[in-house]
Backbone as JSON, one array per atom type, in Angstrom:
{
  "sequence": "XXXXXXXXXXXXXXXXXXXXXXXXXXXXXXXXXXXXXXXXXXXXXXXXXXXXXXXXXXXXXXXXXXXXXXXXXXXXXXXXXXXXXXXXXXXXXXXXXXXXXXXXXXX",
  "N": [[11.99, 35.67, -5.54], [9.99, 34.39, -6.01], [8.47, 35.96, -7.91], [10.01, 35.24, -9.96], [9.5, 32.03, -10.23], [6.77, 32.68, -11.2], [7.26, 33.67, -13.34], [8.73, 31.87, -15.05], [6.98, 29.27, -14.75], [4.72, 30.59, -16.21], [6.16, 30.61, -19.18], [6.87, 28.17, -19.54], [4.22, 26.55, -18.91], [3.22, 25.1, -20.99], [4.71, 22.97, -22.25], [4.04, 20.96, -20.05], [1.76, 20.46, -20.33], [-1.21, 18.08, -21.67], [-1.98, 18.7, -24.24], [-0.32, 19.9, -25.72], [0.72, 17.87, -26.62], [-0.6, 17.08, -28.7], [-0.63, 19.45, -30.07], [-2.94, 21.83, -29.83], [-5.18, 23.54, -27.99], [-6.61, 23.5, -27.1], [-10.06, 22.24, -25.74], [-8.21, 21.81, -22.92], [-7.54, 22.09, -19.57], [-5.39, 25.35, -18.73], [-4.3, 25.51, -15.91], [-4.18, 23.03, -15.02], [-1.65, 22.36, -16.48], [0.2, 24.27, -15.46], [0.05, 23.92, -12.5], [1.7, 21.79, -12.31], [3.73, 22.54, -13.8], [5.03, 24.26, -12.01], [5.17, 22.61, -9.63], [7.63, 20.92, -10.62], [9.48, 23.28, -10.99], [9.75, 24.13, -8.32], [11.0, 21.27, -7.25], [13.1, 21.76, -8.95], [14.54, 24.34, -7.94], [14.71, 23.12, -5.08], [17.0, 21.19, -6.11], [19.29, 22.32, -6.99], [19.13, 24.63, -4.78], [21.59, 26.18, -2.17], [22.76, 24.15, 0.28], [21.44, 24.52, 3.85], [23.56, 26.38, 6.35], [26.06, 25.8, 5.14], [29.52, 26.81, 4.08], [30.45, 28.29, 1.48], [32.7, 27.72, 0.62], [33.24, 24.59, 0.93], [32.83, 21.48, 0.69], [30.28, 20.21, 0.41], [28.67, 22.19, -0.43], [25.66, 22.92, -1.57], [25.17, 20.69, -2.53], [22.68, 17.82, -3.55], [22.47, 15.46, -2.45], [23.08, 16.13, 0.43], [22.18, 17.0, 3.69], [20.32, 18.52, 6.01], [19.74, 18.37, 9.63], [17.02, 19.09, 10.32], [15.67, 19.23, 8.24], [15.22, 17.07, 6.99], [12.99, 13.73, 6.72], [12.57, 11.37, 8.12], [14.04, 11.6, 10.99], [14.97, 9.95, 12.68], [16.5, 7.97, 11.04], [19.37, 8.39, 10.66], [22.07, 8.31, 13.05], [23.39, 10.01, 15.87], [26.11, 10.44, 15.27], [26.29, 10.44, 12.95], [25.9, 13.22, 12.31], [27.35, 16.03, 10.72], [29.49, 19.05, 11.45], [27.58, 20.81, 10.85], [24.88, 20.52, 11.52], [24.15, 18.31, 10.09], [23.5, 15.67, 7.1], [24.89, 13.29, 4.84], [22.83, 11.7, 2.08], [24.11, 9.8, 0.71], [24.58, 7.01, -0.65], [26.31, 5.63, -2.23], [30.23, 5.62, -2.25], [31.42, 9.05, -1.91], [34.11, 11.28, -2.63], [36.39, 13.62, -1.82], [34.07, 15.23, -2.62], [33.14, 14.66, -5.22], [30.98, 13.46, -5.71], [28.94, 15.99, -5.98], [26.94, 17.53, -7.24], [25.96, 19.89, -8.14], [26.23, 22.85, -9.52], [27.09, 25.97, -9.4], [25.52, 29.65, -10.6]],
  "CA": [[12.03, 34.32, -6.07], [7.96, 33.81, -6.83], [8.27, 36.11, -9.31], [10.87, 34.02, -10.68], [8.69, 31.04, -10.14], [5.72, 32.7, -11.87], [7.46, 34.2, -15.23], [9.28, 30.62, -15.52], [5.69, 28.83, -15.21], [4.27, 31.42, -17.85], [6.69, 30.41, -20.28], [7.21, 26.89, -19.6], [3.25, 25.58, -18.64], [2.71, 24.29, -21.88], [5.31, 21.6, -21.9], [3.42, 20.25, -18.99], [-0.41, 20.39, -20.65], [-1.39, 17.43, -22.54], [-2.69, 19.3, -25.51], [0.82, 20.39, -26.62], [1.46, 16.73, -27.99], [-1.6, 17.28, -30.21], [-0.44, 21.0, -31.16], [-3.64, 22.03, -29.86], [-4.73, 23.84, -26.75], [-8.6, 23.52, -27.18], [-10.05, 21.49, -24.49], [-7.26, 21.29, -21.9], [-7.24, 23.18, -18.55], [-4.25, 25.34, -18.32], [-4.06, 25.23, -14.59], [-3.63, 21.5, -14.64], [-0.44, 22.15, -16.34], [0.44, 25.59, -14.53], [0.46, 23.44, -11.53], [2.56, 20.61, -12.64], [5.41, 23.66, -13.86], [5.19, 24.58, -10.46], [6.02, 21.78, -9.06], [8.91, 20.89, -11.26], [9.88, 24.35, -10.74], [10.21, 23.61, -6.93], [12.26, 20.0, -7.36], [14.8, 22.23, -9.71], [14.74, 24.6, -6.68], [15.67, 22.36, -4.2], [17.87, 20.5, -6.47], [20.01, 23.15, -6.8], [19.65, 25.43, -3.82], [22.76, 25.96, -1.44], [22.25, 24.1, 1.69], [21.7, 25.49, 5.29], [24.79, 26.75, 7.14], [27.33, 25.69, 4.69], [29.99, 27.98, 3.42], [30.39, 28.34, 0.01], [34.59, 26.27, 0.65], [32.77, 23.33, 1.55], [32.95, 20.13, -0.37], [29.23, 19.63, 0.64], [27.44, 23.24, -0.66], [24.97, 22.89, -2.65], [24.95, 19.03, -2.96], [21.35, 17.16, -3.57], [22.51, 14.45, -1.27], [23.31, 16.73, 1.72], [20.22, 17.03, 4.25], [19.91, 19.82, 7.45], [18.87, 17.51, 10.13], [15.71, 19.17, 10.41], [14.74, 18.77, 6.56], [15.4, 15.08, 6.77], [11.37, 13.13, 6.92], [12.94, 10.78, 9.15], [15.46, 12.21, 11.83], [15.79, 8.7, 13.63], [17.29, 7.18, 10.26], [20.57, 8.87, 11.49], [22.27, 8.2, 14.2], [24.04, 11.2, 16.01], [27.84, 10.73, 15.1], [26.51, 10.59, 11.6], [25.8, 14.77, 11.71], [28.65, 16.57, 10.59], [29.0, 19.83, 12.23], [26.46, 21.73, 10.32], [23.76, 19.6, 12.04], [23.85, 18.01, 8.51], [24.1, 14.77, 7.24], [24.96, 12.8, 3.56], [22.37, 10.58, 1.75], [24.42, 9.24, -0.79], [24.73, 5.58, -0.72], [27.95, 5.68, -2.72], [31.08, 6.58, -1.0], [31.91, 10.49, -1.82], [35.53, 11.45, -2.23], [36.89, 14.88, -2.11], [33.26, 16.07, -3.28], [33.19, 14.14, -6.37], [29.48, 13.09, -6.15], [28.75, 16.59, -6.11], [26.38, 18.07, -8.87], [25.65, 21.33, -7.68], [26.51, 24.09, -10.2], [26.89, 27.88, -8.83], [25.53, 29.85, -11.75]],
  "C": [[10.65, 33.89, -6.58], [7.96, 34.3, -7.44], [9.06, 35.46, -10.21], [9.92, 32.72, -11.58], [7.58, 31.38, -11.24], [6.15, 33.03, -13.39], [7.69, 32.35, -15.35], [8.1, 29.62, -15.59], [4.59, 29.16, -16.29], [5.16, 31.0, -18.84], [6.92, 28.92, -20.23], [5.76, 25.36, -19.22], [2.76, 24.42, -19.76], [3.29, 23.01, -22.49], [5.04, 20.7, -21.24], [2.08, 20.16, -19.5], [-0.5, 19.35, -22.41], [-1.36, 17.51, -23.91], [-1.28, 19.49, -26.44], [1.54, 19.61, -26.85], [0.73, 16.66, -29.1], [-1.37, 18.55, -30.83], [-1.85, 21.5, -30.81], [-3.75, 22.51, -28.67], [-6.29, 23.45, -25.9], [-8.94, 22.26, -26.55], [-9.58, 21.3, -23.49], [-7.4, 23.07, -20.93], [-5.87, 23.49, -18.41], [-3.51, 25.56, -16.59], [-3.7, 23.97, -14.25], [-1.8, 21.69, -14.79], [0.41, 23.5, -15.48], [1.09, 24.89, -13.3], [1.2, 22.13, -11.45], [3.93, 21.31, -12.74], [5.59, 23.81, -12.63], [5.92, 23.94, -9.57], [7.21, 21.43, -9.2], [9.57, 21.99, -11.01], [10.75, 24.23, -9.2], [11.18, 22.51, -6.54], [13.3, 20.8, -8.04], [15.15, 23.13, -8.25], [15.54, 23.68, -5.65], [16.86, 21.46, -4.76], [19.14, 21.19, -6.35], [20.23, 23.95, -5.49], [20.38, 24.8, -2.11], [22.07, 25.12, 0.02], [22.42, 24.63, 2.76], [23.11, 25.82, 6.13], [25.83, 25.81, 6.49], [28.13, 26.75, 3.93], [30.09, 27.33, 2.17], [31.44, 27.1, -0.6], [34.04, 25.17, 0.49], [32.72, 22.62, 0.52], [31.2, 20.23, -0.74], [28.19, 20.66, -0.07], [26.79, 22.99, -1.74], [24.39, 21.71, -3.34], [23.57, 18.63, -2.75], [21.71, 16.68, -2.56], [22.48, 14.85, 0.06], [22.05, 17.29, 2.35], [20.47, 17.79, 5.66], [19.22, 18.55, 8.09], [17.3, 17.9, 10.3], [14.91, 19.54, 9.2], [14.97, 17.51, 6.33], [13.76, 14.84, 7.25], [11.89, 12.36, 7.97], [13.88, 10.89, 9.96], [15.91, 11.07, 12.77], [16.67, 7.81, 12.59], [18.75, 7.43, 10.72], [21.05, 9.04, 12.42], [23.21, 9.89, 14.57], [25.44, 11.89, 15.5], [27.56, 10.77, 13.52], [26.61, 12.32, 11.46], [27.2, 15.1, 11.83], [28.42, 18.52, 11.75], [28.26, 20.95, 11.75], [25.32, 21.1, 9.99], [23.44, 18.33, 10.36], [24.58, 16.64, 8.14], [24.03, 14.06, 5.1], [23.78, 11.74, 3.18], [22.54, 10.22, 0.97], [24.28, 7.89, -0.45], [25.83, 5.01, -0.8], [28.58, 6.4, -1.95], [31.46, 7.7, -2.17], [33.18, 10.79, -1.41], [35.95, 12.58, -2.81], [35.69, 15.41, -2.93], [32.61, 15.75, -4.41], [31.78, 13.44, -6.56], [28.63, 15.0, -6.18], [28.1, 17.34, -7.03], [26.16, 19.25, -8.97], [26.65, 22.21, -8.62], [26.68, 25.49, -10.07], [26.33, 28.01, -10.31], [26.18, 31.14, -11.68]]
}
């Protein structure tokens, strides 16, 4: 997967580096934007990847909203009867029916 990470930052840093709204490259550090792909790189990552101990059946795989209690920042926001039984809990807002907030794409 980092080599992943690194071709997809080689081909995609310069969307992220100032210079390439002036068409120009002269002056600009490309590590500034290197490490900006990176990042973005990482939010598509987690946007997409499957979450912890769900099967594939599951309404819930793969969903942004769905959180492993121990990747949640705050584990007292949730009370206990909220975890489902794959310690895991929803942060949608909106109510979720039959999956239907679901964005998660297999590819």
């Amino acid at each position: 997967m980092e080599e992943n990470k690194r071709e997809w930052v080689n081909h995609n840093a310069c969307r992220f580096c100032k210079g390439s709204r002036g068409h120009t490259c002269y002056g600009y550090d490309c590590r500034e934007a290197a490490r900006a792909a990176g990042e973005y790189f990482e939010s598509l990552k987690e946007r997409f990847e499957p979450r912890f101990l769900l099967e594939k059946g599951s309404l819930c795989y793969g969903c942004p909203q769905y959180r492993h209690w121990t990747k949640t920042n705050d584990p007292y926001y949730f009370e206990e009867c909220d975890m489902d039984q794959n310690g895991g809990v929803c942060d949608t807002e909106e109510p979720c029916f039959g999956g239907n907030r679901n964005t998660y794409q297999e590819r």
